[in-house]
C-alpha atoms as a printed R data frame, in Angstrom:
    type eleno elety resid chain resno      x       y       z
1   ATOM     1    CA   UNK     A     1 41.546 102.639 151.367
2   ATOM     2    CA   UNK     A     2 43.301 105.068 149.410
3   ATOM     3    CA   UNK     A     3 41.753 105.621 145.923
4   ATOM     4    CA   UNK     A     4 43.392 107.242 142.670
5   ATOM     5    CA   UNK     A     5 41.152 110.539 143.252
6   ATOM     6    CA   UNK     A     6 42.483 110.687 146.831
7   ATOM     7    CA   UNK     A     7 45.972 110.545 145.282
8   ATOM     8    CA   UNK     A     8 45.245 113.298 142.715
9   ATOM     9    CA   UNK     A     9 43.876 115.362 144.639
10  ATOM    10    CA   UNK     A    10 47.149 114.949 147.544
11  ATOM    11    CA   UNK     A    11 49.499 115.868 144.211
12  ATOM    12    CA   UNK     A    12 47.379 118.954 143.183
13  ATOM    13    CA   UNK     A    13 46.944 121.047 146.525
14  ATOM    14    CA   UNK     A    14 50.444 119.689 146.966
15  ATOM    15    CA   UNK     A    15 52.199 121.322 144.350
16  ATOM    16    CA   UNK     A    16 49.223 123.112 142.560
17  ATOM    17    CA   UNK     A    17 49.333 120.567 139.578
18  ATOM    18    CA   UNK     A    18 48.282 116.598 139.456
19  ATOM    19    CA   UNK     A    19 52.098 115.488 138.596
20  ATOM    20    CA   UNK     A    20 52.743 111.832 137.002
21  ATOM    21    CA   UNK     A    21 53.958 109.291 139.364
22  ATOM    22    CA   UNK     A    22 56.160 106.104 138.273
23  ATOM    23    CA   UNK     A    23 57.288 103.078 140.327
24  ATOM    24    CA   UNK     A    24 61.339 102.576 139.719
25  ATOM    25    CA   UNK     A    25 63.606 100.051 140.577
26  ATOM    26    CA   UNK     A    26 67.172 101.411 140.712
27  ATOM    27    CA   UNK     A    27 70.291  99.567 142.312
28  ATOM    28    CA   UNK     A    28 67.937  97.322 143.884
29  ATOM    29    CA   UNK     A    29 65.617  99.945 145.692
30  ATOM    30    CA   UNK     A    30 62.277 100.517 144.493
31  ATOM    31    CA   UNK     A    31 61.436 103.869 144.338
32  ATOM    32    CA   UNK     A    32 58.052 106.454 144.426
33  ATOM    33    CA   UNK     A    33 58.538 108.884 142.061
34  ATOM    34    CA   UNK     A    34 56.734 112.483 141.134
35  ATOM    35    CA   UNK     A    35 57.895 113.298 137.926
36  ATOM    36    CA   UNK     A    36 57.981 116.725 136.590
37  ATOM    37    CA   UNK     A    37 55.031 116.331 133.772
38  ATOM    38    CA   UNK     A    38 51.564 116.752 134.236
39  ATOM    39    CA   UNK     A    39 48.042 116.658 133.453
40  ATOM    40    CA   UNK     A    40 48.092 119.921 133.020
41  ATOM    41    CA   UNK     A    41 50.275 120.202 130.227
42  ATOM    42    CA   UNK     A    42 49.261 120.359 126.799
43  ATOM    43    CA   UNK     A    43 51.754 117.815 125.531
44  ATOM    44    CA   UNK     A    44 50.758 115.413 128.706
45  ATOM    45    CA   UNK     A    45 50.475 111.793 126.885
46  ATOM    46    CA   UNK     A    46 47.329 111.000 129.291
47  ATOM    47    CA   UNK     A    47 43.900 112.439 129.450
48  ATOM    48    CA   UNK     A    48 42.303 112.684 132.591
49  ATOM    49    CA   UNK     A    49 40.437 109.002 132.235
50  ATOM    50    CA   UNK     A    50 43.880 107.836 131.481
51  ATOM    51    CA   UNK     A    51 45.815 109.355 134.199
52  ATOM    52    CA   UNK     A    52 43.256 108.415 137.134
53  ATOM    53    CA   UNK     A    53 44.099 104.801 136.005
54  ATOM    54    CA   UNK     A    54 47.559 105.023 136.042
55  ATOM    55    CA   UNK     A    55 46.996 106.390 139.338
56  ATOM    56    CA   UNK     A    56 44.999 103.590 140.169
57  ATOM    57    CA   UNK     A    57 47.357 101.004 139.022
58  ATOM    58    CA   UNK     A    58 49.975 102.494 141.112
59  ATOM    59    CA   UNK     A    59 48.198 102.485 144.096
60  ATOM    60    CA   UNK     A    60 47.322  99.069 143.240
61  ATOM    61    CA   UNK     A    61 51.315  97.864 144.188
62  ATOM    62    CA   UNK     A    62 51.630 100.550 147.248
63  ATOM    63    CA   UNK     A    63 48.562  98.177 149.213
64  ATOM    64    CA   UNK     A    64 49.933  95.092 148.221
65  ATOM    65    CA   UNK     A    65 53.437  96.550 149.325
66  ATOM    66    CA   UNK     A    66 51.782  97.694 152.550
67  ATOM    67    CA   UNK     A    67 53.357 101.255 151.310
68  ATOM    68    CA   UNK     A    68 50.465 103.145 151.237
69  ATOM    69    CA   UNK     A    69 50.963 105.301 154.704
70  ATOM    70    CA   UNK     A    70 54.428 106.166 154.003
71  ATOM    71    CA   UNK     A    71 54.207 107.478 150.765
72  ATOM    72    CA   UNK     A    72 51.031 109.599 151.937
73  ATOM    73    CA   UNK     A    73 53.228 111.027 154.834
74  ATOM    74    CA   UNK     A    74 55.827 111.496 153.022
75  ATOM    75    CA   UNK     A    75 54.261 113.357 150.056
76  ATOM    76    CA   UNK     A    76 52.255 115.762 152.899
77  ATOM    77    CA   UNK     A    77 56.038 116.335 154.441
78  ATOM    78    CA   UNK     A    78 58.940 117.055 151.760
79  ATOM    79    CA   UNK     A    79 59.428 120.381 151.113
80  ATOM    80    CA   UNK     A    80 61.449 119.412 147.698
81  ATOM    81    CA   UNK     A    81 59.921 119.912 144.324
82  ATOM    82    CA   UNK     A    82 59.671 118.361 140.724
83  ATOM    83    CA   UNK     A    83 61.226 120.184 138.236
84  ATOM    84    CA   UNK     A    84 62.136 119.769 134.794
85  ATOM    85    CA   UNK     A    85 64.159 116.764 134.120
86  ATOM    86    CA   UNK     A    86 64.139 115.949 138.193
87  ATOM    87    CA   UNK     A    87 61.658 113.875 140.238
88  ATOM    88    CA   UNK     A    88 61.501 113.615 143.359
89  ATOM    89    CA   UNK     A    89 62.178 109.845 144.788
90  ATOM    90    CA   UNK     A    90 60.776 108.238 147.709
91  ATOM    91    CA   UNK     A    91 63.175 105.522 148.514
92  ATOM    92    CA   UNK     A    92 60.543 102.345 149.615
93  ATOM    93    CA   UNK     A    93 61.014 100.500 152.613
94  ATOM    94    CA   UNK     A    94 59.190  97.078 151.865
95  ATOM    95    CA   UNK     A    95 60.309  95.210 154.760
96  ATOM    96    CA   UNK     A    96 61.534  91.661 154.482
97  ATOM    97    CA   UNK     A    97 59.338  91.046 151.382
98  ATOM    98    CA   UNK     A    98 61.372  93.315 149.669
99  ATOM    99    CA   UNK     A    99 63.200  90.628 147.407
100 ATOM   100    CA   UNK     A   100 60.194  89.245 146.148
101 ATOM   101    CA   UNK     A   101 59.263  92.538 144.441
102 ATOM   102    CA   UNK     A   102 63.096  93.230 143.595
103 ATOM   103    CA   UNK     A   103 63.073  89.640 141.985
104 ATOM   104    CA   UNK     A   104 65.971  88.715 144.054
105 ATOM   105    CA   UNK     A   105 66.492  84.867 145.186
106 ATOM   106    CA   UNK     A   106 64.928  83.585 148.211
């Protein structure tokens, strides 16, 4: 099982930095997003305690999503980059579950 320090450590020898990750739903796609911030900044809003359990909440919905695998492959693939003011989006392919977690009517 894939833990929050497994998940750092992917981001930092990544991209040489341990970048903030957010779950979004957009036009009824949920998304895995790096964002551009990091821990590494000085004006980062988390301290490292703080950011491993963000991490770890995160994580939390890619198992129960059954997620966990793609988003590992696909972080160890893309060639793109965050950059100021632009994540980069992993659209999520949850299946047929995918309108309970969207909220969408059975």
């Amino acid at each position: 099982m894939k833990t929050a320090q497994d998940l750092r450590q992917l981001l930092q020898s990544k991209w040489g930095y341990a970048y903030d990750v957010q779950l979004r739903q957009l036009r009824n796609r949920l998304y895995f997003q790096v964002m551009w911030r990091y821990l590494e900044q000085v004006s980062f809003p988390l301290n490292e305690e703080e950011y491993l359990a963000h991490l770890h909440e995160v994580l939390l919905y890619l198992h129960e999503w059954q997620v966990v695998e793609q988003v590992w492959h696909w972080l160890e693939q893309t060639r793109e980059r965050p950059r100021l003011g632009r994540a980069v989006s992993l659209p999520l392919s949850l299946g047929q579950r995918a309108g309970e977690w969207l909220g969408e009517p059975g």
